[in-house]
N, C-alpha and C positions, 0 to 999 in steps of 0.2 A: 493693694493690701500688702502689710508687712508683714514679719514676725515679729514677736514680743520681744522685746530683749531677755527675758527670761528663758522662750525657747533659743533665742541666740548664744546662752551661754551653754544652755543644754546639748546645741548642738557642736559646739567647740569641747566637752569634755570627752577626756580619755578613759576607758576602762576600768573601773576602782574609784574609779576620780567621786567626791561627794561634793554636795551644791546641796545650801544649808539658806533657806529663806523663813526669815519670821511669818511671814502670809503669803499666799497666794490667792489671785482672784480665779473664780471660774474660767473667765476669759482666758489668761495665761494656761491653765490647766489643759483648756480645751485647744487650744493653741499649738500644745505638747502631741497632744493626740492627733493633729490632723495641722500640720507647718503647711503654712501657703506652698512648699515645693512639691504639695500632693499633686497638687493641680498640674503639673509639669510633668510629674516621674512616678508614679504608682508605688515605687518602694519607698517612700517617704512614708506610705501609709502604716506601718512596721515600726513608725519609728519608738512608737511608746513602746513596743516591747524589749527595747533596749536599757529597760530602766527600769529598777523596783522604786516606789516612790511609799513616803512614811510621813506620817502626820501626828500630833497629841489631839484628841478632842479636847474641847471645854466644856463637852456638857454628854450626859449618860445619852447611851446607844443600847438598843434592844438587837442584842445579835440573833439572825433568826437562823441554827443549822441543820443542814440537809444531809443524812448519812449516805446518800445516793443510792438508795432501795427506794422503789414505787411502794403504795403510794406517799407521794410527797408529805403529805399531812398528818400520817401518823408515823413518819420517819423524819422530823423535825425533833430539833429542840432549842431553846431560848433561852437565853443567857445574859444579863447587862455589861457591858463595858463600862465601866465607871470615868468619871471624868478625870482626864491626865493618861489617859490609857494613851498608848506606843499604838496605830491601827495601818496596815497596809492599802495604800488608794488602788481597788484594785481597776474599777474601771471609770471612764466621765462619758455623760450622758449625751446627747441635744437637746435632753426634756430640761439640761441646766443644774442637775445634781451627778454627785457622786457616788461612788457604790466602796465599801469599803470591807477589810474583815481583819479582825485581830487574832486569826489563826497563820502564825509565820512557820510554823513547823512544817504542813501539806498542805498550803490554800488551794482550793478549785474552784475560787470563784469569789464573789462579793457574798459576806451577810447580812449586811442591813446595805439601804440602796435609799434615795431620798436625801442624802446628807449635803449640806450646803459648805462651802470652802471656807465662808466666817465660821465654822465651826470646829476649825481644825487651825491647830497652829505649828511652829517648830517644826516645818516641813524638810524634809531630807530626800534629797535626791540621789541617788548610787548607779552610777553609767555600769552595767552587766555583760553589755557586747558589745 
């Protein structure tokens, strides 16, 4: 098993550095999150958090958020992302989606989760450490 060429360029950039793709597949995505050199070296496993990663939807998001007071359900609220929204990937699944949130000021987490890669375009990638 290889890497994607997409994690290959990922892993060649420096700090600042941005990497700017029209689409990405899951595959790729998922690829980021866990490089064949897991399996060798356990700090590979780290490596997405070396990266904030940005996408546009094409199609409206139910943002669903959590103020982080119990309980969870009546400390929610819900909000749409409109389609062309700016949203942060913040994490990829093995169920095969995404989890995402377009709060870039304090994220603590994904708001909507189920989101598929065809649904996101004008991806940006930003090397952080």
């Amino acid at each position: 098993m290889k890497n994607t060429n997409f994690v290959k360029e990922c892993q060649s950039m420096k700090i600042d550095d941005i990497l700017k793709k029209d689409n990405l597949t899951f595959e790729e995505l998922f690829n980021l999150k866990y490089p064949v050199e897991t399996k060798i070296d356990p700090k590979w496993m780290f490596f997405w958090s070396n990266f904030h990663i940005f996408a546009k939807t094409n199609k409206e998001f139910t943002m669903n958020v959590w103020n982080g007071i119990h309980p969870v359900d009546e400390n929610s609220s819900e909000h749409i992302c409109p389609i062309n929204s700016k949203v942060r990937i913040w994490m990829v699944s093995r169920m095969g989606d995404v989890g995402i949130t377009d709060n870039f000021i304090n994220p603590k987490g994904y708001d909507c989760r189920g989101v598929e890669t065809d649904d996101l375009y004008d991806w940006e990638i930003i090397k952080i450490k």
